[in-house]
Structure formats: C-alpha cells, structure tokens
N, C-alpha and C positions, 0 to 999 in steps of 0.2 A: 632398499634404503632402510626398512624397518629388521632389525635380529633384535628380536626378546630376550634377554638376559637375565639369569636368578637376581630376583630383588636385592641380594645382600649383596653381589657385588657391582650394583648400580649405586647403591647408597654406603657405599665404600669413601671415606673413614666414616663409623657407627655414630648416628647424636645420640641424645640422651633419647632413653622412648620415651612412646606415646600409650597414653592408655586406650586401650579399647573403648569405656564409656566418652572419653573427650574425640575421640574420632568419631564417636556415632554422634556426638551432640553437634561436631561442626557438619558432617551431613544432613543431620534434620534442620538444622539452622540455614545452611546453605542449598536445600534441595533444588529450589528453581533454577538455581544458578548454574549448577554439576550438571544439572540434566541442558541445560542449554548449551554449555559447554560439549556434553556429548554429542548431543543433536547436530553443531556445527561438525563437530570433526570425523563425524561417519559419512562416509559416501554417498554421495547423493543418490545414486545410481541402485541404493536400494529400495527407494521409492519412497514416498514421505508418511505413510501408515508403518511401514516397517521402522523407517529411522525412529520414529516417534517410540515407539512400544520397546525398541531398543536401547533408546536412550535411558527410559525408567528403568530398563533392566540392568545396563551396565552399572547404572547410582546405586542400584536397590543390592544389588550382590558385591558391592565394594569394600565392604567391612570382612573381616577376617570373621571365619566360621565359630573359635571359642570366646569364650571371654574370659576363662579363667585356667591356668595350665601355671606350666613346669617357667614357661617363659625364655624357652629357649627357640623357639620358633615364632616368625609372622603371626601365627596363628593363635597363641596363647595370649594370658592377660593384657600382654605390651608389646607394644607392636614397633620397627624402627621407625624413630622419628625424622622427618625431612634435615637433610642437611643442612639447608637453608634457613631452617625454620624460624631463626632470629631477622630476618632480612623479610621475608615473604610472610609474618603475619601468623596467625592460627598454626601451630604443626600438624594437630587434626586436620584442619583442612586443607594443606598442602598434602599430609599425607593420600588423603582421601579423594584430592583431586588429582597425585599422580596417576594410582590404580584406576582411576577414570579415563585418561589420556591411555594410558597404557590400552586399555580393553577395548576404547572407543579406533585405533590404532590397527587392531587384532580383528576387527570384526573387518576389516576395509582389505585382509590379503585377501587372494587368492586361494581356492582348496587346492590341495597339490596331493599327487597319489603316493607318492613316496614320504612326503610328513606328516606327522601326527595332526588332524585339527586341533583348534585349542575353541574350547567354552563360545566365545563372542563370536567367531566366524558361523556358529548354526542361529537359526530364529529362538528368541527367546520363551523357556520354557512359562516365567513369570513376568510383568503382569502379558495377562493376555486377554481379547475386546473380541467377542463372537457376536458378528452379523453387523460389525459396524467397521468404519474405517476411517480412522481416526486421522488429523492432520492439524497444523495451526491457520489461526487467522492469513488471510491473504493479505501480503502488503503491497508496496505499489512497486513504479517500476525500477527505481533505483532497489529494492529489496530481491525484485527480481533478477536484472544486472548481476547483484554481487553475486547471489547463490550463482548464478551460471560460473561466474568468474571462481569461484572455488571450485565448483567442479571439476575444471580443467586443472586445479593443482592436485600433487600427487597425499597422500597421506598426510606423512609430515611435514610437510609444507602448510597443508592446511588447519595443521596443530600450532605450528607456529605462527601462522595469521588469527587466527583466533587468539593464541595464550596473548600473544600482544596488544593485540586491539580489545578483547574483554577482559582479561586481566590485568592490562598496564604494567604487564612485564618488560624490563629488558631487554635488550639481546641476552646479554648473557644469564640473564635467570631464563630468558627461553632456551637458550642452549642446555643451560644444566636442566631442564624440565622435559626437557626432549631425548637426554641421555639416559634418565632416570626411567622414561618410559618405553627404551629397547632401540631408541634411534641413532644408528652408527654415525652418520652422517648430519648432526643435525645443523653445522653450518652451513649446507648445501641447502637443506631445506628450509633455513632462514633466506637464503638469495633467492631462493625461486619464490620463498612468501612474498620478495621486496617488489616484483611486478606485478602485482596486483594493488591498486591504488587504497591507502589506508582509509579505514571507514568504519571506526570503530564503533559511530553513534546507530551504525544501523543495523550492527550484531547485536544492539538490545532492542528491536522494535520486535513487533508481535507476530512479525514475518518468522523470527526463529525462536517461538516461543512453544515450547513441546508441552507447556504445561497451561497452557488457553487454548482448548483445543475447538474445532469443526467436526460433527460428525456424520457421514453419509452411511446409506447403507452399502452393504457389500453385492457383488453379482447377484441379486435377485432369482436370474434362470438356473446358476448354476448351483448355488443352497436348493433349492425347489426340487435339483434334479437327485443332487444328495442325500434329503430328506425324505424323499417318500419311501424309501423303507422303513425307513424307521417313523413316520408316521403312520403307517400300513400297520403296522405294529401295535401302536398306542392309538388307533382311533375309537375302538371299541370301549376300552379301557376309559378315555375322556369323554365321551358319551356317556357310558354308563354312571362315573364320577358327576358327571354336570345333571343330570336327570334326579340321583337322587338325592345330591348335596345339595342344589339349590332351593333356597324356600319359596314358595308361592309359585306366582305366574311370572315373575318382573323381570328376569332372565330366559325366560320360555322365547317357544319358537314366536310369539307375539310381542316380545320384550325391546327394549329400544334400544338393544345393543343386537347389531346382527352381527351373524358368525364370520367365524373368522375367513371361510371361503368366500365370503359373498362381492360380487361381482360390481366394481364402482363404475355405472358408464359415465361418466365424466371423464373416470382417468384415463378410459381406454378411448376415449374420444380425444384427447390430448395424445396419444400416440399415433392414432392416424393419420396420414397425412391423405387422406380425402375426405378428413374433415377440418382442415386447415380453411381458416377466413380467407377469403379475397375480396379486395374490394376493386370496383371498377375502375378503371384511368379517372374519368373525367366527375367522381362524388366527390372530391375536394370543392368544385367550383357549383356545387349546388348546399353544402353541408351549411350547419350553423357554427358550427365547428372545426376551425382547421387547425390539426395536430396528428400525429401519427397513427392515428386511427384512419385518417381517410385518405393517407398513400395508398396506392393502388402496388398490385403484387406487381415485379417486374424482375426479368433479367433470363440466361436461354435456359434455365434449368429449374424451370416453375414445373415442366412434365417429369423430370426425374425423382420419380417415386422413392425407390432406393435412399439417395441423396439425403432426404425431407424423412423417412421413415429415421434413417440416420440420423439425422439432428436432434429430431425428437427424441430417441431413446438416448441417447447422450445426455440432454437436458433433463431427462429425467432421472437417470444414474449415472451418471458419470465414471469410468473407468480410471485405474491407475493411470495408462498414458495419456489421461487428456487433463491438461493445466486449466485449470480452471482461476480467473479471477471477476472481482465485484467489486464496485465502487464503493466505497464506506455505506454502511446503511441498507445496500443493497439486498435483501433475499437470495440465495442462491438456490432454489428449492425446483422441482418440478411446477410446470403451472397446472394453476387449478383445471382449467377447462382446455377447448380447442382455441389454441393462438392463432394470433394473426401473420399470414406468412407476408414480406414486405420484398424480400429480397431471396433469388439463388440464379448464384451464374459463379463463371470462374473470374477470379481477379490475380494477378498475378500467377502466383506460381501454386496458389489454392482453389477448393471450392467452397465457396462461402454463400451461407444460407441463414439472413434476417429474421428473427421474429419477435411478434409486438404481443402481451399480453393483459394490456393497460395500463400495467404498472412499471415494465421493465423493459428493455429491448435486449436480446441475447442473440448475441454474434456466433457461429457454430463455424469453425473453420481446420476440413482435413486437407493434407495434404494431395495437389492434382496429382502425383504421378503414383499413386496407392502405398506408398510409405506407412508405416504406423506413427500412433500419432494425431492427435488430435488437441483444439482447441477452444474455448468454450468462456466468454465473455458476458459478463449482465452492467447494465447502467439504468438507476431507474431515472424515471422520464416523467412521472406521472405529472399533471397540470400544464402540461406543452402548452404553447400557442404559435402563432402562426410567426411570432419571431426566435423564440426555442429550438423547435423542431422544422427549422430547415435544413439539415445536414444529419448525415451520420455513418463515423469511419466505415467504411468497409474493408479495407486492406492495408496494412502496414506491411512494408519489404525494404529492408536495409534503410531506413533513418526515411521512409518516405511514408507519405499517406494517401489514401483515397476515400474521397466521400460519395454518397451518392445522396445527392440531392432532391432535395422536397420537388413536388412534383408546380406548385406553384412561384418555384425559380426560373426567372426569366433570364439570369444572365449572372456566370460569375465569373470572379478574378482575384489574382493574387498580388497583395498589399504588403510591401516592409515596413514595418513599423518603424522602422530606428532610423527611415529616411523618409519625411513626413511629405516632401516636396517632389516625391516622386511619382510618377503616374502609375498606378495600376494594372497589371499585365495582364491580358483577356486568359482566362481558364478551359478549356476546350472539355467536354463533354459527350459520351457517346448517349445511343438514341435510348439508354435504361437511366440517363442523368449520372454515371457515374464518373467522376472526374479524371482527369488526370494522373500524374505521381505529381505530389508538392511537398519541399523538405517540412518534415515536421519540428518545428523549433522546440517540442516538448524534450527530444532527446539529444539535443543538439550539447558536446562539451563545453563550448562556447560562444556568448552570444555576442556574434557579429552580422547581426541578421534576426531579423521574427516575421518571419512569413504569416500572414493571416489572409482570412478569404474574406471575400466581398460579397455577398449576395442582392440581387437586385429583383425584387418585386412588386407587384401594382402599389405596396404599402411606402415605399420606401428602399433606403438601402442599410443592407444591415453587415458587421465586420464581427467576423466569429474567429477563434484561437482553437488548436487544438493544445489539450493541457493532456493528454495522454490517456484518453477515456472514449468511450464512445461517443458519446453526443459535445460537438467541441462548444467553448465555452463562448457564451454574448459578449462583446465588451461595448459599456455603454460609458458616456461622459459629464458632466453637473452634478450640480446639489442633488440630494437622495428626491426631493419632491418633484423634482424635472430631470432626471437622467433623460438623456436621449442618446439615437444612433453617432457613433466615431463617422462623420461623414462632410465635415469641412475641415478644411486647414489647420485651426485651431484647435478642433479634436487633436488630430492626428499630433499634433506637437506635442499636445500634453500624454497621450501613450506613448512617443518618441522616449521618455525618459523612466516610463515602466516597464515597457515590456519587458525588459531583461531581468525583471524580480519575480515576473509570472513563475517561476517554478516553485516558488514557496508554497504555491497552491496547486499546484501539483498532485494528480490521481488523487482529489480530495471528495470528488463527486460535485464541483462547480457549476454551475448551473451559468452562471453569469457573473462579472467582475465590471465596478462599476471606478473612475476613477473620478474625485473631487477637489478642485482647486478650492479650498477653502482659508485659505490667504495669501498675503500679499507681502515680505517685509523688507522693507529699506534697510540692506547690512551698515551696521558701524563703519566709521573710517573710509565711508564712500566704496564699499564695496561690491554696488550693484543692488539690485535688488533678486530675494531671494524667492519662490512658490514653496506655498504646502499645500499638499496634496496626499490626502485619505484615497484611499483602496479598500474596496471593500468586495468580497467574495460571498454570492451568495449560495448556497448549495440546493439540489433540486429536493434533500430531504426538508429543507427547513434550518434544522438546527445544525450545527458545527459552522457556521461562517466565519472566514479569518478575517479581519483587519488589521492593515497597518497605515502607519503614516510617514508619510516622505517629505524632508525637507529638500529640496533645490536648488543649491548653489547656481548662479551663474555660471554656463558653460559654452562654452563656442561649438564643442564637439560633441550635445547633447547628451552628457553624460546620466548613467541609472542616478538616480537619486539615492540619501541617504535613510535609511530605514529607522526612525524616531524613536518608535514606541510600536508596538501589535500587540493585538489581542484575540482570543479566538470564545467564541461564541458570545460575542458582545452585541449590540444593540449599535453602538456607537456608528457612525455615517451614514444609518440607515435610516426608512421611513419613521420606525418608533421612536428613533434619538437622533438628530441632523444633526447631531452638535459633537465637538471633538477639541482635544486640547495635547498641547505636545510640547515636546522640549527639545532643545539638542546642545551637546558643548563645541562651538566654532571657532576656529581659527580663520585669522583675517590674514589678509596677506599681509600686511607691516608686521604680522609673527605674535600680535594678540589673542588672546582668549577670551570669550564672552560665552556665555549664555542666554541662549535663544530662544525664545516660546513663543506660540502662536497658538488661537482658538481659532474655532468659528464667530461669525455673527453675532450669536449671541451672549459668548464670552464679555461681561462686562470689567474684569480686573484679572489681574494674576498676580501670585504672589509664590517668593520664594524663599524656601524653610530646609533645616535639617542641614548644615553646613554651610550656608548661605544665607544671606538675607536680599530683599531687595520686593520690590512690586510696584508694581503700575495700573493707570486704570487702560482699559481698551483692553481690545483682546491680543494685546503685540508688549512686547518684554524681551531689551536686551541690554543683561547687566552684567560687568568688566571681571574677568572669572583668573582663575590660577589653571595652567596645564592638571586633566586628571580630576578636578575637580568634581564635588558631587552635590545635588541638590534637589528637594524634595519641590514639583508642583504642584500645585493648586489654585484655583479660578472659581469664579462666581458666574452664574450669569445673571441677566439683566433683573432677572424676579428674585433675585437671592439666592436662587438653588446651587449648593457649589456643586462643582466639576474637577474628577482628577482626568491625570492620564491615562491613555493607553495603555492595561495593562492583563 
C-alpha cells in the first residue's frame, strides 16, 4: 500500500516555497508534537525503546541538509512548500510534518533482498541511550486497548488514524497527507482507519508521549558479558588513575563510597527465591494486624523454584517482551529486600506468581504453555486494613476476573448493582480462596450490569468493584464522618444510580469510593423530587482523589445520574471538607428551564451571579432560567465562610 515517490512529483502543482529557517523554527516549535506523531505511526512491533529513539530520529533528520544553495533542489535555501499550506496552517510545519509521516511510513516496511533500503528502515544512528531503555509513562487500560487496536492496522491506516484524531484533519487533507507521503492507496487506508473506534483524546495522554519518558536499565547479564574485555583492558589503567588522582583517604579502600564491584546482599537476597517470606495459614488470627502482610503463601507452585526465580528477576529487570504496568504513583523499581511471596499456581490459561513487599503487591504472569512473553503488574497497597485488603485479581481472561481472597473471608458472592432488589449470587471458591471467573464491569462496552463482590467476615460484610487494578475498589455509603458498608437496601439503591459512572475513575489507583446523599430537592412544577449525591474516590496514594457530584432526576428505571460539577484533588466530601455545593440547568417536563443548586447541611444561602441573578437562603435554589443558559454559583455557609462549586 505504501510506494514512495520523488517529493516533487507528490507536491505537484509547486506552492510558493518555504524557507529553510521557517521549517526549522515550526520544528523546534512543534517538536513534542512531530515526535508523538511519529511515535504513533511506527509499528508497534518494533518495541517501545526503539519506537521511542526512533521517533526523535525521524524529527531530528527532517530538515533538508543545506540551508543555503542554488535553490534549485529540496535541499537548498527553500525548500517546496505544502500545497495546502493556506488551508492546513504553518507551511513549515506541514512541510515538516509531511517528511515525518513520510519516514515514520518507511521505517514500518519490510527489508526486501532485491530493493534498495532506505534511511528509516535501519536503527537510528542519532540520538542514541547506552545502558538504559527508554519508554513512556504507562497509561491505563483504555491507552492500552487502543495501541493494540492500532497494531493490528496496517501502515497507512495507522497514519490516517492518527492525522485525524491528532491533527483534526479531514478526510480529504488526510487523503492529500497520505499522498504526499508515498501512499497509493490512501482511501483504502482511510476505510480500514474507520474501524477502529475514534479516540482522539487519548492520542494525547502520556501513554504516547515519547518525550516524558521511563527509564530501566538494559540486559544487565548480557552488557556484563560484553564488557569484560574491554574492562580487562581498562582496569589497571582505572586503578592506577583512582590511586593517584584521588586526594587523601576519603575515596580509599576505607572511604564511604564502595567500589563499584562490591556485592549488595540485600539485592541478591531479593532474587532468591529461598529467601522469599512465608507466612503461616493461621498468623492472620493471632496478628495485631490484619493486612497483606499476614496472608499466608498459597497455591500448587509455592515449590516451583524456577517459576519464583522467574518472577523475581523479571521484577527486577524487566525485559522488552514483558508489559509492564503501575497504578498512578506506583514505583515500578526492583524491591529493596526479600518480598513476601502470597500467591503461585496456575489460573487460567497462566502461571501466576503474587508478591508483597510492604508497599506494593506485583502480579508476575507468563504464559502456561511456554510462549514468550511475559507480564508484570504493581498496585500500591501500603496502609491496608482488614477492610482493603480482602481481595486481590489474580487473573483476567477475556472480559473476566479472579480474585483470591483474604484468608479471613468467610463467605463471598456476586452483587449487580444496577438491580438493588436482587439477591446475591453465592461465589464458589477453591481450597487457595481463589474465585471464580466474574464479568469484570471495568471493561465492559456497556453498562447494562456491574457486578460487584460481597465479602463476608466476622467484622461485617463488605462490597468491593473492580475498577481495572489489582486491589478492587471499597465502595462505601453516608456523610464522609460515617461512611459505612453498601449492605442494606437503601445502600444498594443509591450505587443503583452510580455505578455506571464508576469508569471515570478508572486505573486511577482507587483505593475506595465513597457515595453521599447530601440532598434532597422538591423539582418546580411538581416534578418529583430530585437526590444529590457526591462521589468521592480516594486513592491508596493519598493525593489525586476525584470528585463529582450527581444530580438525580426522578426515574422509574434507575437511570446513572447527571454529572454536575468534579473536581480532582479536592478536599470537598471528605473528612477535611463534608461540605459541597452544586448546580445544574433542568428541564422540566411542561418543557421549562430552571436552574438548580443544592449544598450540603451547612450551606446556609446561595446565590446566583454572572448572567443570572437570583438567591435564596437554605442550602436549595431553583430559579426560572432560558435553554443554554449560564450562571455563576456561590454559597455561604452557616459561619460566613463562602463556598463555590465543584471545580
């Protein structure tokens, strides 16, 4: 689908040119952008350290070699200008973004014996990263989703799902963008781009950002096995140099820097796995402590050494084929010491092998039938207690999950949320407490369903979510100073009308989501009366908690509620601030328009400004509004203190 053709007769009829300084200034201007743009449209397939150093190289050599000539060639002072270039903005940077598609395009054939290569199909000579191995931030699972879903399209296909979705091109400027860049075909590769679902907002997250990077080291054994000639070479020499360059003692063999040979047993005690913790079955029921420190090791591949050696050195350098992800906040690092092992056996169609190192729990899962391939999970956990740390995934297989339960779960089962009046369906467990399959509502298209689990212990019963992470999420119900377990009727009805917004919070490292009925309001026009209810997400790091607020319509068929106002790392619904305030523009059924507001408790007025006027006291306000309408809120509470909204 891709034949490269001389640039002049892709940009056939000639614009005016471009100069060479204005092309390198929309490149320096534009650098994160070009290079993201290349990042998407190279093959995934060449691994994500390569795509990465690739990317900078396709941007970095995109500029024509002179800057001053005859000007009768690309390569001299002026360079052709984009055809478009009145339509599409910058002609530098069109120019400069074609020869980027172009290259990024070129590096994605196949070598072939009988054609010449061209430049991009070899590794790039500049830049280049010795002993490290570079990648971007990990995003979550919809970031994951889509790179797969590009994978499977072919070159330019995948040029044209990106030119569209990151540069809000056209069809037809992706068509002429695709021609200009050697692609015969490029309606063909507009069709096959159109099956893949548009998503443009997540070609900008940090999932495909080549220019925020991660960086691990490279094969450790096989540098080590490379370098020792040529350290054999230079050790006398580095000796000799450190003995007489350095002054004093303070570097010597007594000095507090030890050499660079020297032997750390801690870390080598983090690779064995005969020195892996175990803790007994029955130390949870004597501990002061109950948290993932005193599950006991289980499952039929606690003797398989191999297995457990494997984990370990995985988690400590991770190789190209093992994906690795971490929940926002998370560490992704080797552990300091010997971890705790919790879990190895097979689950599905893997071997999967648990471990706790106080701060994190890291999932290690290769594939059972010895495929390559490998996968490698962190979630941090630190401050568990005995209502946190009752669960934790151990296997996802086609849209399902398993957990394996805390060891002081007496009894669990599966709860639909979105039917509050329905009994609970007993969850069957083998003799390591690992569950079931149970659809995971995290990845579900559609929510016509939210599965959640029920745990039942001497404390209590508690209803946990998976939100797409390892440790699924608490959901609890009241005001922030009494949250309690979702475990009567009247729970259950008020998650009846959230759960299907749960994905906002989504792979965010959730710890717990707590939901708050904090009003009540009688609609105009006898329209029922309406709930608001705050959501709040707390994360096991601390900081980044979402909130939003939900107003409630009356509904017969429990419909999600309406999303008000959110805010992310606020205070607001939580123990520091119980307090919350919110608006919404309503329509009534006789086909009016009002304006909505509700506080909490201690919302004593509300008032409304900025295209509107109107206020009341009490923490409730509903004044007669125009469709489209807009207006600023604002509230007091009872001591004076004002209060805005959600923002």
């Amino acid at each position: 689908m891709l034949n490269v053709a001389p640039e002049q007769d892709i940009l056939n009829p000639p614009a005016p040119s471009v100069g060479v300084e204005q092309a390198e200034a929309a490149l320096v201007e534009h650098y994160p952008r070009l290079v993201r743009l290349a990042y998407l449209v190279l093959p995934p397939s060449l691994g994500r350290n390569r795509r990465v150093v690739t990317a900078h190289a396709i941007v970095q050599r995109s500029l024509p070699r002179g800057r001053s000539g005859s000007g009768d060639g690309p390569d001299d002072g002026l360079i052709p200008g984009a055809r478009r270039a009145e339509a599409g903005g910058d002609p530098g940077y069109v120019y400069v973004r074609r020869r980027v598609v172009r290259q990024a395009l070129e590096a994605g054939l196949p070598l072939r014996r009988k054609a010449w290569p061209k430049r991009a199909q070899f590794p790039p000579l500049l830049p280049q990263v010795w002993g490290l191995r570079l990648f971007p931030r990990s995003g979550g699972a919809d970031e994951l989703a889509l790179d797969q879903r590009l994978s499977a399209l072919s070159g330019p296909a995948r040029a044209a799902y990106v030119l569209r979705g990151l540069e809000r091109l056209g069809d037809d400027e992706v068509c002429a963008e695709l021609n200009a860049a050697g692609v015969t075909e490029a309606r063909r590769a507009l069709a096959e781009a159109d099956t893949t679902e548009p998503q443009a907002g997540l070609l900008e997250s940090a999932e495909f950002d080549p220019c925020s990077l991660q960086a691990r080291p490279t094969d450790l054994m096989r540098r080590r096995q490379h370098g020792r000639a040529a350290l054999a070479a230079v050790a006398a020499l580095v000796v000799c140099g450190a003995l007489i360059g350095l002054p004093g003692d303070d570097w010597g063999p007594d000095g507090a820097a030890a050499p660079p040979y020297a032997q750390n047993p801690a870390a080598q005690a983090a690779l064995d796995p005969g020195h892996l913790l175990r803790v007994e079955p029955t130390a949870w029921t004597t501990a002061t402590r109950t948290d993932f420190s005193v599950w006991p090791a289980r499952g039929d591949l606690l003797g398989d050494s191999a297995l457990l050696r494997r984990a370990l050195a995985v988690w400590a350098r991770p190789g190209e084929s093992v994906q690795v992800s971490a929940t926002p906040g998370t560490p992704s690092g080797p552990p300091m010491g010997a971890p705790q092992l919790l879990f190895a056996g097979e689950v599905d169609r893997a071997r999967v092998v648990l471990l706790y190192d106080g701060l994190r729990v890291a999932r290690y899962a290769e594939p059972r039938d010895g495929t390559a391939g490998a996968a490698l999970d962190f979630a941090r956990v630190d401050a568990a207690d005995t209502t946190s740390a009752s669960a934790l995934v151990v296997g996802r297989t086609d849209g399902n999950v398993r957990y394996l339960t805390a060891p002081w779960v007496r009894q669990a089962s599966v709860r639909d949320l979105l039917t509050p009046d329905a009994s609970a369906r007993p969850l069957h467990r083998d003799k390591d407490g690992v569950t079931d399959p149970v659809v995971s509502p995290a990845q579900a298209q559609q929510c016509t369903s939210w599965e959640a689990l029920e745990f039942h212990d001497d404390s209590g019963v508690r209803l946990v979510t998976d939100l797409g992470e390892l440790a699924p999420a608490r959901l609890t119900w009241g005001p922030p100073h009494d949250a309690r377990d979702v475990d009567d009727r009247s729970a259950r009805q008020g998650w009846a009308r959230t759960a299907c917004l749960l994905p906002t919070v989504r792979s965010h490292g959730v710890r717990s989501v707590n939901d708050w009925q904090f009003a009540q309001q009688a609609l105009p026009e006898n329209n029922g009366t309406a709930d608001w209810i705050c959501t709040r997400a707390e994360t096991w790091r601390g900081a980044g908690s979402r909130v939003f607020a939900q107003f409630q319509a009356p509904s017969a068929k429990l419909a999600p509620g309406a999303i008000a106002a959110r805010a992310e790392n606020s205070a607001a619904c939580g123990l520091r601030e119980a307090r919350v305030l919110a608006g919404v523009l309503w329509k009534s059924r006789g086909g009016n328009w009002f304006v909505l507001a509700a506080g909490s408790e201690q919302v004593a007025s509300v008032t409304l400004s900025g295209g509107m006027t109107g206020s009341g006291r009490g923490n409730l306000l509903a004044v007669r509004a125009k469709e489209g309408a807009r207006a600023e809120l604002d509230g007091r509470l009872t001591d004076g203190t004002p209060i805005s909204t959600l923002r």
